[in-house]
PDB file with SEQRES, HELIX, SHEET and CRYST1 records, atoms N, CA, C and O in Angstrom:
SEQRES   1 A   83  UNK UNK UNK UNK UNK UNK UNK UNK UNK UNK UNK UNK UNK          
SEQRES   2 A   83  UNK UNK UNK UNK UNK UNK UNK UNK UNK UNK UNK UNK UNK          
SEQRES   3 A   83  UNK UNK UNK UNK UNK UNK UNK UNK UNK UNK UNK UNK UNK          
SEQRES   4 A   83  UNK UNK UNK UNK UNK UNK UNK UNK UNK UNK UNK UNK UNK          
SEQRES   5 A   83  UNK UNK UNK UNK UNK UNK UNK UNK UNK UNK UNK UNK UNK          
SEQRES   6 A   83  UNK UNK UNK UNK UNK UNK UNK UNK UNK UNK UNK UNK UNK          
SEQRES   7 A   83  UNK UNK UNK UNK UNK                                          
HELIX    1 AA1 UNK A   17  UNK A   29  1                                  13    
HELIX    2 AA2 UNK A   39  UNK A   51  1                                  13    
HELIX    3 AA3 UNK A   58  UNK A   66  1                                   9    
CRYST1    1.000    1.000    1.000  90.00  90.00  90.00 P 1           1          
ATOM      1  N   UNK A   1     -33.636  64.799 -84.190  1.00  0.00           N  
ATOM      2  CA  UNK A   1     -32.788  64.232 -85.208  1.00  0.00           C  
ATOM      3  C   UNK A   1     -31.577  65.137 -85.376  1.00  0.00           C  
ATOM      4  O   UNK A   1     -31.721  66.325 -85.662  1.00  0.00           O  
ATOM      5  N   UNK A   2     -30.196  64.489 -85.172  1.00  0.00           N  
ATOM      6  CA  UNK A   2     -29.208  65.378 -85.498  1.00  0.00           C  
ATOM      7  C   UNK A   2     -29.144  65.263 -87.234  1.00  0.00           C  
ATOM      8  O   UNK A   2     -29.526  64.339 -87.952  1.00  0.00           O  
ATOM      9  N   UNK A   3     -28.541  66.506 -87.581  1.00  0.00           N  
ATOM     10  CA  UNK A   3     -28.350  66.682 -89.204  1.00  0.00           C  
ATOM     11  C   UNK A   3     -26.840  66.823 -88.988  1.00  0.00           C  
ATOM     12  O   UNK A   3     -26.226  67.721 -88.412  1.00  0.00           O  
ATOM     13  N   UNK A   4     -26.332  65.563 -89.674  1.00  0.00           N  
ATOM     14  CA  UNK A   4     -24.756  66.371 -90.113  1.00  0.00           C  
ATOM     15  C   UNK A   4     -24.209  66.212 -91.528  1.00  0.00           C  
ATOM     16  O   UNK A   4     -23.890  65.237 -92.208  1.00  0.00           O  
ATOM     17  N   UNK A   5     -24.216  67.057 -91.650  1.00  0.00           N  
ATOM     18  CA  UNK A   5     -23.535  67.730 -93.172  1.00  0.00           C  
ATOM     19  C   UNK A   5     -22.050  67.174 -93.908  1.00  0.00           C  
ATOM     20  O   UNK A   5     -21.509  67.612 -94.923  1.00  0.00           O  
ATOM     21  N   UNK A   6     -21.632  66.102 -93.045  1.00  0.00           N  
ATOM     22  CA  UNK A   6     -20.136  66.005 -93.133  1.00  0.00           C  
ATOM     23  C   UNK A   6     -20.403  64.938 -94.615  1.00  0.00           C  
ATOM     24  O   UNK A   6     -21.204  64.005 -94.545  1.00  0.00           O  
ATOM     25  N   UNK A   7     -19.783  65.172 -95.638  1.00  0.00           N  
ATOM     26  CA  UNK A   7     -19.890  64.876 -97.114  1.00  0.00           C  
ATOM     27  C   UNK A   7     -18.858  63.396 -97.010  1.00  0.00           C  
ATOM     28  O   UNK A   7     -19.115  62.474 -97.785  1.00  0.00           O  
ATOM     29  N   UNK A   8     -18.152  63.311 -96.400  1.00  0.00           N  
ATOM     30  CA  UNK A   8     -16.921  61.602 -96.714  1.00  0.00           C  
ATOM     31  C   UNK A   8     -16.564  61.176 -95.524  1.00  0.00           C  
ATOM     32  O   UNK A   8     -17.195  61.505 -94.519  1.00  0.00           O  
ATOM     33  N   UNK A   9     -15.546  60.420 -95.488  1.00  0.00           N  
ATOM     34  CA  UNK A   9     -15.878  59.422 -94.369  1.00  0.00           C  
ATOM     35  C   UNK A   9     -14.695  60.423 -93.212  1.00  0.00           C  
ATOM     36  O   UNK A   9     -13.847  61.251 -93.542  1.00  0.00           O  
ATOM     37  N   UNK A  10     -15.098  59.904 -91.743  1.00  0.00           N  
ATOM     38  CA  UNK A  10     -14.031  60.502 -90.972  1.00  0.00           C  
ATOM     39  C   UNK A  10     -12.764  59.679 -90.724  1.00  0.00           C  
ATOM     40  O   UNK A  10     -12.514  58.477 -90.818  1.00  0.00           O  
ATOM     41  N   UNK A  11     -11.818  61.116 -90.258  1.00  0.00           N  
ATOM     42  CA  UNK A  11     -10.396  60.289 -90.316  1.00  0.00           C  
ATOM     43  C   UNK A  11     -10.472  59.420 -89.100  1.00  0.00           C  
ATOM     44  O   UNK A  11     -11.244  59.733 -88.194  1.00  0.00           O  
ATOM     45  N   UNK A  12      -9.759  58.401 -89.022  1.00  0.00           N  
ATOM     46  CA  UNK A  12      -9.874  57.824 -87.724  1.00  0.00           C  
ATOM     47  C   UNK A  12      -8.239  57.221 -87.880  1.00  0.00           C  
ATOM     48  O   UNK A  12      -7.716  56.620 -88.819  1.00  0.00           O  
ATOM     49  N   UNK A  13      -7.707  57.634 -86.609  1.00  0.00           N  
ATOM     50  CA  UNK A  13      -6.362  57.042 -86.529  1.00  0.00           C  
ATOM     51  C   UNK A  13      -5.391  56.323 -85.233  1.00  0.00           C  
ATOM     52  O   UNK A  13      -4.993  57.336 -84.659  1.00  0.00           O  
ATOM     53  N   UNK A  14      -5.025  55.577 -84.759  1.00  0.00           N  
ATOM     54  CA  UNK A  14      -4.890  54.750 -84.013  1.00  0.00           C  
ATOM     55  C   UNK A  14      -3.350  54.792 -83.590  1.00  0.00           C  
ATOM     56  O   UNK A  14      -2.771  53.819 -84.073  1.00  0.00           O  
ATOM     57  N   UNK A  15      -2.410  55.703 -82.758  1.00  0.00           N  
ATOM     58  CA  UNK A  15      -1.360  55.545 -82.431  1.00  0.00           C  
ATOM     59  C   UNK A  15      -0.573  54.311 -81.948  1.00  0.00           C  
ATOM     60  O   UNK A  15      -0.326  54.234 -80.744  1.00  0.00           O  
ATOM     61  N   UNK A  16      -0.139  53.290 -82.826  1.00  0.00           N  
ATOM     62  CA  UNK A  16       0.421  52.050 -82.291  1.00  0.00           C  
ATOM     63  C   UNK A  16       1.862  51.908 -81.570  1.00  0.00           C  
ATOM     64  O   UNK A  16       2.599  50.930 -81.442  1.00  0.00           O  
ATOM     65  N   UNK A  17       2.015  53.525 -81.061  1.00  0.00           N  
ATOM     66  CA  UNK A  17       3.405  52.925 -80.749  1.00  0.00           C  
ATOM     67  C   UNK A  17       3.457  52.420 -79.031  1.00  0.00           C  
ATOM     68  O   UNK A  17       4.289  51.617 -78.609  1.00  0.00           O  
ATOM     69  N   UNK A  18       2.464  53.030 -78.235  1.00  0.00           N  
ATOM     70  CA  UNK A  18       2.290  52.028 -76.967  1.00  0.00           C  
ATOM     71  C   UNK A  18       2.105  50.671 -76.738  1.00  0.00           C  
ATOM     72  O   UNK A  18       2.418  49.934 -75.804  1.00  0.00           O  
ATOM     73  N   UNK A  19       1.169  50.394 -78.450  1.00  0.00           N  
ATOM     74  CA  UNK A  19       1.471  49.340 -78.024  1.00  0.00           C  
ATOM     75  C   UNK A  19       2.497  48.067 -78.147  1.00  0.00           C  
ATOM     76  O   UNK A  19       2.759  46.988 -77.616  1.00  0.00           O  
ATOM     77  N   UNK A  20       2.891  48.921 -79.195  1.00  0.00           N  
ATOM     78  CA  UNK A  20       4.463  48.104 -79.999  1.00  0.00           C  
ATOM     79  C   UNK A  20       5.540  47.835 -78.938  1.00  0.00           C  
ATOM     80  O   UNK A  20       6.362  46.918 -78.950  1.00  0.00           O  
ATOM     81  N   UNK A  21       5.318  49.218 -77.621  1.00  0.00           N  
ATOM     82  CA  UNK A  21       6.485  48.747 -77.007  1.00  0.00           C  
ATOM     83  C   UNK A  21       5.970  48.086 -76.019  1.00  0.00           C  
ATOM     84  O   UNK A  21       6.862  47.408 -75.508  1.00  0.00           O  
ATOM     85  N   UNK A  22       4.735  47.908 -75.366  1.00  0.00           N  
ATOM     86  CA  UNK A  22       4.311  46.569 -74.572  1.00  0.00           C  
ATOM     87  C   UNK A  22       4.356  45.325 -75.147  1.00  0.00           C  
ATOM     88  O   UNK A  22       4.264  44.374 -74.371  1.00  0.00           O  
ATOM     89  N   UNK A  23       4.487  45.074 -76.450  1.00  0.00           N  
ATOM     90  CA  UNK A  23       4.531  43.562 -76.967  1.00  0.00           C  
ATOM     91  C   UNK A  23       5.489  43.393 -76.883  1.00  0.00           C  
ATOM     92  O   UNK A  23       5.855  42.225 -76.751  1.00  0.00           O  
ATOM     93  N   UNK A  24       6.631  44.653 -76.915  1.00  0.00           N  
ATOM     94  CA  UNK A  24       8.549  44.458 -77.091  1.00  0.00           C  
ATOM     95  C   UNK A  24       8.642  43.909 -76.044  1.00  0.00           C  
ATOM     96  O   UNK A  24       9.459  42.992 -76.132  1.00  0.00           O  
ATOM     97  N   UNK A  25       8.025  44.038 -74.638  1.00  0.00           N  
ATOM     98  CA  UNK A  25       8.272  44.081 -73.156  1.00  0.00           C  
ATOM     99  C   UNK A  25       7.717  42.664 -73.113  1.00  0.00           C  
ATOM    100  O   UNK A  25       8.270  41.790 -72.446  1.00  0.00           O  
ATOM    101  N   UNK A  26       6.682  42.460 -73.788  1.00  0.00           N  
ATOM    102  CA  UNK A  26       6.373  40.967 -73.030  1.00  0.00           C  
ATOM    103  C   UNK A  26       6.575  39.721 -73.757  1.00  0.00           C  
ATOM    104  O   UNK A  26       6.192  38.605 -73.405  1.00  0.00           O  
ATOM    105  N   UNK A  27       7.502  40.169 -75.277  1.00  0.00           N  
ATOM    106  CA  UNK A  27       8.533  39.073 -75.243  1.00  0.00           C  
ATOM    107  C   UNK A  27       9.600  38.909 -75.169  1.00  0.00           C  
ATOM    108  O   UNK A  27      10.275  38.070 -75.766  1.00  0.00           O  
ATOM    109  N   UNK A  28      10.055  39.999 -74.122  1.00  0.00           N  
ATOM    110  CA  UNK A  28      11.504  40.362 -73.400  1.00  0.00           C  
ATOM    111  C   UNK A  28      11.363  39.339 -72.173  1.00  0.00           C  
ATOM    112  O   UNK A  28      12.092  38.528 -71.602  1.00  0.00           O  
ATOM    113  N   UNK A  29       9.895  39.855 -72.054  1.00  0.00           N  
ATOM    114  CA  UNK A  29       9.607  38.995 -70.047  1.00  0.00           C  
ATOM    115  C   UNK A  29       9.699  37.493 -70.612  1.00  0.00           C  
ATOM    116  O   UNK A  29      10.754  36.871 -70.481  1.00  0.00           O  
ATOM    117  N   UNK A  30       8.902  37.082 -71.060  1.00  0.00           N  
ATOM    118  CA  UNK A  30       8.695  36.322 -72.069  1.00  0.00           C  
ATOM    119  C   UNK A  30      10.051  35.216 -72.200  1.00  0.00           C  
ATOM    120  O   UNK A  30      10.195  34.144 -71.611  1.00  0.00           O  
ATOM    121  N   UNK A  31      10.804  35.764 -73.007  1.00  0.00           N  
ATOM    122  CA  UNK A  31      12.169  34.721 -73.108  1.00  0.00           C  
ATOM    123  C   UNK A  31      13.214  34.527 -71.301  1.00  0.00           C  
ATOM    124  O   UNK A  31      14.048  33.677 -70.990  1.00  0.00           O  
ATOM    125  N   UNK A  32      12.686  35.659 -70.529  1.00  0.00           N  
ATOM    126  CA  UNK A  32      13.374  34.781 -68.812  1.00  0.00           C  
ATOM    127  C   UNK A  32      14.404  35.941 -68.782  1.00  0.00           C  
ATOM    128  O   UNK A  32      14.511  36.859 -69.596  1.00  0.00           O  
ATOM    129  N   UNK A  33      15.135  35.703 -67.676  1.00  0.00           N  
ATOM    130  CA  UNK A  33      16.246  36.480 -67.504  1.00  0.00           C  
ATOM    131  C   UNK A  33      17.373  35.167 -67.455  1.00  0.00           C  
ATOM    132  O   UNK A  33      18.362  35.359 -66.747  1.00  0.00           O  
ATOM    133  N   UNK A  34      17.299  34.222 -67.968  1.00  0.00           N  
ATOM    134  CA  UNK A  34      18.792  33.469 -68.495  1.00  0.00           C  
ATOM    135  C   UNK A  34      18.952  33.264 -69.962  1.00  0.00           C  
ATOM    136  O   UNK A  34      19.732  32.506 -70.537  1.00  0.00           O  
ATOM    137  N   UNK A  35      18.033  34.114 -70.479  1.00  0.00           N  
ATOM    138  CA  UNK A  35      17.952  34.413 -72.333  1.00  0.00           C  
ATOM    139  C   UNK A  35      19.153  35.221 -72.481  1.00  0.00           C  
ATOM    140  O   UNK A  35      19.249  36.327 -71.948  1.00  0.00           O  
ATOM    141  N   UNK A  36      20.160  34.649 -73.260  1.00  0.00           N  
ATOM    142  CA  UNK A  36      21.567  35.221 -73.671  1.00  0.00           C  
ATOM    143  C   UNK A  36      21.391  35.528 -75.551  1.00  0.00           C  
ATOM    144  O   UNK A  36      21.466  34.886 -76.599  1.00  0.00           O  
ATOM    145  N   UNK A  37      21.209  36.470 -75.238  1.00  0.00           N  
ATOM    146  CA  UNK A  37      21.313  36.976 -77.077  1.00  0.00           C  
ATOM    147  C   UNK A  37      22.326  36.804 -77.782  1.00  0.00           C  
ATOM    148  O   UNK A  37      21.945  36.239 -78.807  1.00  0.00           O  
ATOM    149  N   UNK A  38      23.724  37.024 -77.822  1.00  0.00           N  
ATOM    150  CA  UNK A  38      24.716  36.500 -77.722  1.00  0.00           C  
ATOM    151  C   UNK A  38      25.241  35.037 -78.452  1.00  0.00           C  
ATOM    152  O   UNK A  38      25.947  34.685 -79.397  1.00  0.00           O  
ATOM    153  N   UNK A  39      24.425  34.439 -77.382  1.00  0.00           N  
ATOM    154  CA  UNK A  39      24.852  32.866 -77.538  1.00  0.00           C  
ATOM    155  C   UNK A  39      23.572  32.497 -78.804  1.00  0.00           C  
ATOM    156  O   UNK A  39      23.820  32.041 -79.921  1.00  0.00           O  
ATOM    157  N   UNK A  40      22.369  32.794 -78.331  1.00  0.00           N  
ATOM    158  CA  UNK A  40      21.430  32.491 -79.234  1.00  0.00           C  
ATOM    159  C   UNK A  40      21.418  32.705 -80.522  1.00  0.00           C  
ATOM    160  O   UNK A  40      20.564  32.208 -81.256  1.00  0.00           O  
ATOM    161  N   UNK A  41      22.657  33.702 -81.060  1.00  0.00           N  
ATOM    162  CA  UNK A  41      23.112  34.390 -82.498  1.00  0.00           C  
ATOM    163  C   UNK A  41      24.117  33.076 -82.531  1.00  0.00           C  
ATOM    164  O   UNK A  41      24.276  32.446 -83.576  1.00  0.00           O  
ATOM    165  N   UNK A  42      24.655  32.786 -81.532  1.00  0.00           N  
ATOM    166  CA  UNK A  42      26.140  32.059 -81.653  1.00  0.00           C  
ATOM    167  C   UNK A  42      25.661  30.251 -82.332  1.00  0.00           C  
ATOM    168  O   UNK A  42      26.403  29.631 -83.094  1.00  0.00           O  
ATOM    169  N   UNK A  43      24.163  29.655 -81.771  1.00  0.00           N  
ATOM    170  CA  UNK A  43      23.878  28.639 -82.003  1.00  0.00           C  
ATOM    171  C   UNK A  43      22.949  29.245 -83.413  1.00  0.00           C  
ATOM    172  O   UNK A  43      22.660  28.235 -84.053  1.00  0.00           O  
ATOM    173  N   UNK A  44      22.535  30.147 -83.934  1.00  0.00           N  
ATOM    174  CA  UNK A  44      21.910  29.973 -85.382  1.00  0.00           C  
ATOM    175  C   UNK A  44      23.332  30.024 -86.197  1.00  0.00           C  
ATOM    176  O   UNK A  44      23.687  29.147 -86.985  1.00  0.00           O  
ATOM    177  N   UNK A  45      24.154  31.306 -85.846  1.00  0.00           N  
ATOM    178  CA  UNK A  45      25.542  30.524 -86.806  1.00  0.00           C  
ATOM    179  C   UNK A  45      25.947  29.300 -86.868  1.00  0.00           C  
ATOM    180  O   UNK A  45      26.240  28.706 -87.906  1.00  0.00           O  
ATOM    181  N   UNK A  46      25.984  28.851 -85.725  1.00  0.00           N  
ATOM    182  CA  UNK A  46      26.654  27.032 -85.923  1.00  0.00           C  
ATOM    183  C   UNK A  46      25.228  26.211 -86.514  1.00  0.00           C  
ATOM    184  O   UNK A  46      25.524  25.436 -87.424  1.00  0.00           O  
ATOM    185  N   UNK A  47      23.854  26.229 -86.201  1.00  0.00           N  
ATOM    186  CA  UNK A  47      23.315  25.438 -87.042  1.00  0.00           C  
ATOM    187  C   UNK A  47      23.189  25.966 -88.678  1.00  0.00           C  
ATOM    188  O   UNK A  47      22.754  25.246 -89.577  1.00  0.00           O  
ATOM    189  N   UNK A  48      23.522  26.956 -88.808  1.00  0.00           N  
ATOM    190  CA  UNK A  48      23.783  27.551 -90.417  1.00  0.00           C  
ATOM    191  C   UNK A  48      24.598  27.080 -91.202  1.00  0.00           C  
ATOM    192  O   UNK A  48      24.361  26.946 -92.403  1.00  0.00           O  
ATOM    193  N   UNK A  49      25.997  26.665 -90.479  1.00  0.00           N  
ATOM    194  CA  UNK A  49      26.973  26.071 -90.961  1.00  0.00           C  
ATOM    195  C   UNK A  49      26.824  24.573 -90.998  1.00  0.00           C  
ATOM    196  O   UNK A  49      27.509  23.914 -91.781  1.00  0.00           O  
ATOM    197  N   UNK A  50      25.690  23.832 -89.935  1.00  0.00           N  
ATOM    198  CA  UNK A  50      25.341  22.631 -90.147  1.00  0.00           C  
ATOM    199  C   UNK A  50      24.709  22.218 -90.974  1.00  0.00           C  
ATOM    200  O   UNK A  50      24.748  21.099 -91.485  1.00  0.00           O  
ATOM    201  N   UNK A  51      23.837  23.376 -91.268  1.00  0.00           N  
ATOM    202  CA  UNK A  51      22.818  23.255 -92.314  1.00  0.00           C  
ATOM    203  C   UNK A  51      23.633  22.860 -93.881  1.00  0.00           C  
ATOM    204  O   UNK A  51      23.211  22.010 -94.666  1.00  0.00           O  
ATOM    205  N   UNK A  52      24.781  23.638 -94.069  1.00  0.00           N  
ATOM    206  CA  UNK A  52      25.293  23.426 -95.327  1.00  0.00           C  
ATOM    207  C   UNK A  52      26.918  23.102 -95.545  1.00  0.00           C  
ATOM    208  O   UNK A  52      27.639  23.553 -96.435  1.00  0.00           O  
ATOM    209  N   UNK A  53      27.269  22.212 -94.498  1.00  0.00           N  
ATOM    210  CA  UNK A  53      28.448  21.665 -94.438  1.00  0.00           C  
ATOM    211  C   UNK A  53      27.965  19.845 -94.930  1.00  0.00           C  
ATOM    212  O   UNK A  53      26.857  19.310 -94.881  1.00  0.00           O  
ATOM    213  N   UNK A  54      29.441  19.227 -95.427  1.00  0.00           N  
ATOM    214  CA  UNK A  54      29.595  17.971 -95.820  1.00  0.00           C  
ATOM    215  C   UNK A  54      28.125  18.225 -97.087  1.00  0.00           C  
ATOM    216  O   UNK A  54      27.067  17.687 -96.760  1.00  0.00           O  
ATOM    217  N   UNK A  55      28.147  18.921 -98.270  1.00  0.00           N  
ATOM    218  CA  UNK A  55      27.390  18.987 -99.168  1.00  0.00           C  
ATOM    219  C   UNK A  55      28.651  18.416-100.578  1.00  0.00           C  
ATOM    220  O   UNK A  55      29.864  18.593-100.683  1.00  0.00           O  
ATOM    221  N   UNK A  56      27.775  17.793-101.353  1.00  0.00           N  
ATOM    222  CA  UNK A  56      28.323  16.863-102.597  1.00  0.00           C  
ATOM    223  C   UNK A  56      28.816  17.844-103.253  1.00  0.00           C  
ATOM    224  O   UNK A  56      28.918  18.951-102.724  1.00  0.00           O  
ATOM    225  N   UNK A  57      29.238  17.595-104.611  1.00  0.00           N  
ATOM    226  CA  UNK A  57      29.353  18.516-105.572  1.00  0.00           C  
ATOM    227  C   UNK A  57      28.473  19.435-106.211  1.00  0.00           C  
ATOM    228  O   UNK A  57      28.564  20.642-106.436  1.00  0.00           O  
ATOM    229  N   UNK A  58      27.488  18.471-106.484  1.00  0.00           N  
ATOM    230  CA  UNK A  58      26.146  19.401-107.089  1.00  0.00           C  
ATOM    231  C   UNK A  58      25.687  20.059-106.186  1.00  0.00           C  
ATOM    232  O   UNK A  58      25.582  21.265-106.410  1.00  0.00           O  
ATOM    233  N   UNK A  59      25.317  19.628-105.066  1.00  0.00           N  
ATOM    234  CA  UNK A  59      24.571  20.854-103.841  1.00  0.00           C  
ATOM    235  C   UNK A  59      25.833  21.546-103.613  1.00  0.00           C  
ATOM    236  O   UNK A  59      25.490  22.562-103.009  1.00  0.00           O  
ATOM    237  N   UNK A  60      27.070  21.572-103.751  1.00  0.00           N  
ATOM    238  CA  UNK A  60      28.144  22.761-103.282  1.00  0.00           C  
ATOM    239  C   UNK A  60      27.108  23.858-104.483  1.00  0.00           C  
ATOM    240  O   UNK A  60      26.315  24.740-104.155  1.00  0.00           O  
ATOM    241  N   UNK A  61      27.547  23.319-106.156  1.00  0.00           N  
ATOM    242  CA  UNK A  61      27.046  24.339-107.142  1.00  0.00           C  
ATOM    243  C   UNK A  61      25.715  24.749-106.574  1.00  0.00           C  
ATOM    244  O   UNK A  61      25.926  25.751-105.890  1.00  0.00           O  
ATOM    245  N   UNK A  62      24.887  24.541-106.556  1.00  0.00           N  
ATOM    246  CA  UNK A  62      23.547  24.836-106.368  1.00  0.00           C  
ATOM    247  C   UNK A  62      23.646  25.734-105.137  1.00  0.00           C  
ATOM    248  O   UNK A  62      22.883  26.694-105.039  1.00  0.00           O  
ATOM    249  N   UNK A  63      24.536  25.469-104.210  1.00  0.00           N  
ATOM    250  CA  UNK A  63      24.359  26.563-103.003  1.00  0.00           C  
ATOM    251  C   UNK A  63      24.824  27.960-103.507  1.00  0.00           C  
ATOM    252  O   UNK A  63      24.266  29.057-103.523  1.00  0.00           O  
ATOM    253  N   UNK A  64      26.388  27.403-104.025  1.00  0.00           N  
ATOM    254  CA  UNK A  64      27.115  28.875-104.502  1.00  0.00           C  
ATOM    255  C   UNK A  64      26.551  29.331-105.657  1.00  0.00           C  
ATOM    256  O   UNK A  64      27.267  30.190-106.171  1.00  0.00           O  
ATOM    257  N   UNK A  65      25.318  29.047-106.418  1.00  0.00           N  
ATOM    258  CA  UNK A  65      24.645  29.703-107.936  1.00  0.00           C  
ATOM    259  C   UNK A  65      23.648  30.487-106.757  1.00  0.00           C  
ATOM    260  O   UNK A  65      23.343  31.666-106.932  1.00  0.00           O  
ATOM    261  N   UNK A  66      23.086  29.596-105.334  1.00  0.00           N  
ATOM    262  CA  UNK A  66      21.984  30.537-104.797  1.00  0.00           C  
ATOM    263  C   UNK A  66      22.521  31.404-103.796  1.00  0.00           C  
ATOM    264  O   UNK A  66      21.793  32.206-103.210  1.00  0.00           O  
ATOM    265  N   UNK A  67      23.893  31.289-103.527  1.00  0.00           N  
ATOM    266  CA  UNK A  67      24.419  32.580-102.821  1.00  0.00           C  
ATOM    267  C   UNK A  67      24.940  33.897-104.043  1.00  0.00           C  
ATOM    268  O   UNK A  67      24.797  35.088-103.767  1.00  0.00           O  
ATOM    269  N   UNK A  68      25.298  33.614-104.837  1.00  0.00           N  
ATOM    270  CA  UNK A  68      25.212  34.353-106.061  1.00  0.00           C  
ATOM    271  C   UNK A  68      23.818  35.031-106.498  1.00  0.00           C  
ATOM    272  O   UNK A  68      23.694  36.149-106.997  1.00  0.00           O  
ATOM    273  N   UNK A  69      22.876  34.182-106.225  1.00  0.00           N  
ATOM    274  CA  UNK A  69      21.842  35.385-106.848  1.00  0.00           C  
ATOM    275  C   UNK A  69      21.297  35.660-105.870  1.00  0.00           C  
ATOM    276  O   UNK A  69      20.074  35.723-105.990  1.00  0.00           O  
ATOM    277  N   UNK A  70      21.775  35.903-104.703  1.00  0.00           N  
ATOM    278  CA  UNK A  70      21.447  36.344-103.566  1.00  0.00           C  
ATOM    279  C   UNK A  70      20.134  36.190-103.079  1.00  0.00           C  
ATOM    280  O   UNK A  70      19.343  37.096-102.821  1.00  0.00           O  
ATOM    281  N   UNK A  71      19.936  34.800-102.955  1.00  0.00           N  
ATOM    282  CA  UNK A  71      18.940  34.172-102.957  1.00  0.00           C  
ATOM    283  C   UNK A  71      18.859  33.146-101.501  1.00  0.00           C  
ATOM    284  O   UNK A  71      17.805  32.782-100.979  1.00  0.00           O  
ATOM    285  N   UNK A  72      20.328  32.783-100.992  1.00  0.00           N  
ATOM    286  CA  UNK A  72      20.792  32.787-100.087  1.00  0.00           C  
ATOM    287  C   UNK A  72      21.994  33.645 -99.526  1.00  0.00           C  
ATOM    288  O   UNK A  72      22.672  34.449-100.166  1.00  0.00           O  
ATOM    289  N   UNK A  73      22.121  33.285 -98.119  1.00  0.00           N  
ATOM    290  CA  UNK A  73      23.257  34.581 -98.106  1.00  0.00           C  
ATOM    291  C   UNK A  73      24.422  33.757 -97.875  1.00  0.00           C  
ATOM    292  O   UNK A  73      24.290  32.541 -97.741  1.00  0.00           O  
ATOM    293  N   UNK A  74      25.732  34.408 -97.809  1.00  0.00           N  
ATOM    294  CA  UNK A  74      26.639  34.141 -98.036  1.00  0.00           C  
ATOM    295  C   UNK A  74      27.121  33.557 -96.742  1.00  0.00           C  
ATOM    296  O   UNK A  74      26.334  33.347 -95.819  1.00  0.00           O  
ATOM    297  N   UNK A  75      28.601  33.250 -96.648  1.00  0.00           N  
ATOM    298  CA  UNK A  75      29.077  33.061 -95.137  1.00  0.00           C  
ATOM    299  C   UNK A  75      29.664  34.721 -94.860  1.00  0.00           C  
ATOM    300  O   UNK A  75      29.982  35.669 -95.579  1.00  0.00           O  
ATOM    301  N   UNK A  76      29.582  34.395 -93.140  1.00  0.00           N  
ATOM    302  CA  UNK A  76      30.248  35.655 -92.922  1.00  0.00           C  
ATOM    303  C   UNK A  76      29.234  36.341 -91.785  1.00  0.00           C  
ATOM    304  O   UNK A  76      28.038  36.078 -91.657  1.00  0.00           O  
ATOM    305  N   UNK A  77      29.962  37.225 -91.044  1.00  0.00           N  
ATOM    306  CA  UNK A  77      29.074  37.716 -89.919  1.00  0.00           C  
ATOM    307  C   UNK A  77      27.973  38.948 -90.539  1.00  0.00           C  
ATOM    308  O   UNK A  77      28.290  39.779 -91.391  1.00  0.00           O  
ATOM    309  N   UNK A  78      26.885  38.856 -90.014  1.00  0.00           N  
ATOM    310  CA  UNK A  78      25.382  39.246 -90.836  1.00  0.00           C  
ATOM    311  C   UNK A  78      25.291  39.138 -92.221  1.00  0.00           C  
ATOM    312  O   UNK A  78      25.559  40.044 -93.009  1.00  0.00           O  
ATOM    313  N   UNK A  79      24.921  38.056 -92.500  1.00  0.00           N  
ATOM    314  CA  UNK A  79      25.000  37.348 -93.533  1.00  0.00           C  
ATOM    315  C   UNK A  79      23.267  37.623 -93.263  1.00  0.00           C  
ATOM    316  O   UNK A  79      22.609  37.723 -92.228  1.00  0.00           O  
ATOM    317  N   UNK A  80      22.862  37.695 -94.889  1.00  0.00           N  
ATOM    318  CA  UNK A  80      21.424  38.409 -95.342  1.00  0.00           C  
ATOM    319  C   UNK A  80      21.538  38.335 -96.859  1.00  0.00           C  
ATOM    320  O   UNK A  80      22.280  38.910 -97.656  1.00  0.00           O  
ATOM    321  N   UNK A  81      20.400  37.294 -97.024  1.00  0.00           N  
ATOM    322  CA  UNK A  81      19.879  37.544 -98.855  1.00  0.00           C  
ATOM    323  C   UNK A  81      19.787  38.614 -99.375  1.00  0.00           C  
ATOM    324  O   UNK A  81      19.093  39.462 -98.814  1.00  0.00           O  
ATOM    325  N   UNK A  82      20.357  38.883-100.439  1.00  0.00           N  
ATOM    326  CA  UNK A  82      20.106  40.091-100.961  1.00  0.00           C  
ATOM    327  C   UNK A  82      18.451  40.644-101.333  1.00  0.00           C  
ATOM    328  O   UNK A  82      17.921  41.755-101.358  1.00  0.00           O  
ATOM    329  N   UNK A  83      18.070  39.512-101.545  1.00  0.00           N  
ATOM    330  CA  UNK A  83      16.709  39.856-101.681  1.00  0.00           C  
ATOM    331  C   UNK A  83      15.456  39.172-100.552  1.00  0.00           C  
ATOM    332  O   UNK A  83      14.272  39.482-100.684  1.00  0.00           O  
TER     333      UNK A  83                                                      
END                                                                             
């Protein structure tokens, strides 16, 4: 019978950064080599602007009260809710 004396639990700890950068890698491989980052920023801006173009009066207010409480984000390049 082993006796061990050790009073609380052991540390146990798990270095995740190998594997963080193999998941980086295989949804790099993943999106192809004709994946343009670039353009793919370039079509969420234009559907962003689709998203909230030709809006009435009341949805204009309601957008600009929720870009105000930064609740949505604003226009403009890196555009990000404040919260």
């Amino acid at each position: 019978m082993n006796q061990d004396n050790t009073t609380g639990p052991i540390p146990f700890t798990i270095d995740l950064t190998f594997e963080e950068a193999r998941r980086r890698a295989e949804v790099v491989a993943a999106l192809g080599p004709d994946w343009d980052p670039v353009a793919a920023l370039r079509g969420e801006d234009e559907a962003y602007a689709l998203l909230y173009s030709d809006l009435d009066a009341e949805q204009q207010r309601t957008y600009d009260l929720l870009v105000a409480a930064g609740v949505l984000p604003g226009e403009g390049p890196g555009r990000e809710a404040a919260h």
